[in-house]
C-alpha positions in Angstrom: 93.1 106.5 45.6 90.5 107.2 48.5 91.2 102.9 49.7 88.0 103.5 52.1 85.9 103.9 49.2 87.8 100.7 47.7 87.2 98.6 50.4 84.1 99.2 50.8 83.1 98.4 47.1 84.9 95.2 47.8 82.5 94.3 50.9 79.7 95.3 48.7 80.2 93.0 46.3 80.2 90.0 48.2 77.5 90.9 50.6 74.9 89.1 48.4 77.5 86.0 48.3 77.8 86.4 52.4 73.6 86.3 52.7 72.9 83.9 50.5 75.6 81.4 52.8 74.0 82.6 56.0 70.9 81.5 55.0 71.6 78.1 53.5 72.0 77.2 57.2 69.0 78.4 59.0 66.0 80.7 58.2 67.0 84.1 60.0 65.0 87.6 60.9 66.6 91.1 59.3 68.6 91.6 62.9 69.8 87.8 63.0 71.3 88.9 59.4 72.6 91.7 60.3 74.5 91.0 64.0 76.2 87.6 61.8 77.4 89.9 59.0 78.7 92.3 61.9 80.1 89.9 63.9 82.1 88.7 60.6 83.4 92.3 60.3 80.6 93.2 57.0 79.1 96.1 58.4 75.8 96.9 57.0 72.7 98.5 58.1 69.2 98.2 57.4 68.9 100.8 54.2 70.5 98.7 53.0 69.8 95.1 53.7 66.1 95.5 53.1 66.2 96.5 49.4 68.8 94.0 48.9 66.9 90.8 50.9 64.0 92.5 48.5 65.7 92.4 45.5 66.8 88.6 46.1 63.1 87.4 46.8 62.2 89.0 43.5 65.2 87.0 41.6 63.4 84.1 43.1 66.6 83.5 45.8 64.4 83.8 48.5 61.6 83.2 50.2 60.2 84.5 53.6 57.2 83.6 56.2 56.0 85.7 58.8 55.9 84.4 62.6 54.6 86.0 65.7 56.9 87.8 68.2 56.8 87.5 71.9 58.2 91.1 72.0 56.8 93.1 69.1 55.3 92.8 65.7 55.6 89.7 63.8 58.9 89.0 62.3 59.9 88.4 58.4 61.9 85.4 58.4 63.8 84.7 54.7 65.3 81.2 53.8 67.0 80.1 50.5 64.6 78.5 48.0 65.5 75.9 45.4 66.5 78.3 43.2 68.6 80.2 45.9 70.6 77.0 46.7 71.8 76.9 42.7 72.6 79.8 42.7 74.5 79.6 45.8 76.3 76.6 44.9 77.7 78.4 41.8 78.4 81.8 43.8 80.8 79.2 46.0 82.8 77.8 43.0 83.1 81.4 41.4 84.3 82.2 44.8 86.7 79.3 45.2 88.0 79.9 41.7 88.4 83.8 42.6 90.2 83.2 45.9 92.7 80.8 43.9 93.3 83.7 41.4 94.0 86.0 43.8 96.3 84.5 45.7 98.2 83.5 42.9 98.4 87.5 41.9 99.1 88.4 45.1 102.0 85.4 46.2 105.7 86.4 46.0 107.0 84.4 42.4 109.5 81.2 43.3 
């Protein structure tokens, strides 16, 4: 069992879970996403953020507006829409349900 490759499947399938939460508090730019996921020990680059933030703004998740940078181009900023916040809502019961689960798998029996 190569538990690298395990581990990382598990971080994978949570990361749209993990964006979707990180947004519902405050419109953020690609970096902003990224340095929060890092600093919550997600790594993920940009290949692979972009096709993902992408792929939720098509599943009508997300939204984004452009705004003018002091240092650069203008930035893409994405926030939840309407839609996003449902869905959201149920990705945090599935979530609470599946962290109950799993601790009761994983607990030593009484």
């Amino acid at each position: 069992m190569n538990i690298e490759n395990t581990k990382a499947q598990m971080r994978k399938g949570v990361l749209e879970f993990c964006i979707l939460s990180l947004l519902q508090h405050k419109d953020a730019y690609t970096s902003d996403i990224i340095a929060e996921l890092k600093q919550a020990k997600i790594i993920v680059v940009e290949g692979t953020l972009y096709p993902l933030l992408t792929r939720l703004k098509n599943a009508g998740l997300l939204s984004y507006r452009w705004e003018e940078s002091t240092s650069g181009p203008p930035r893409k900023y994405y926030s939840l829409t309407e839609n996003g916040k449902s869905v959201l809502t149920e990705l945090q019961n599935t979530w609470n349900d599946l962290v109950q689960a799993v601790n009761k798998t994983t607990q030593n029996p009484k």
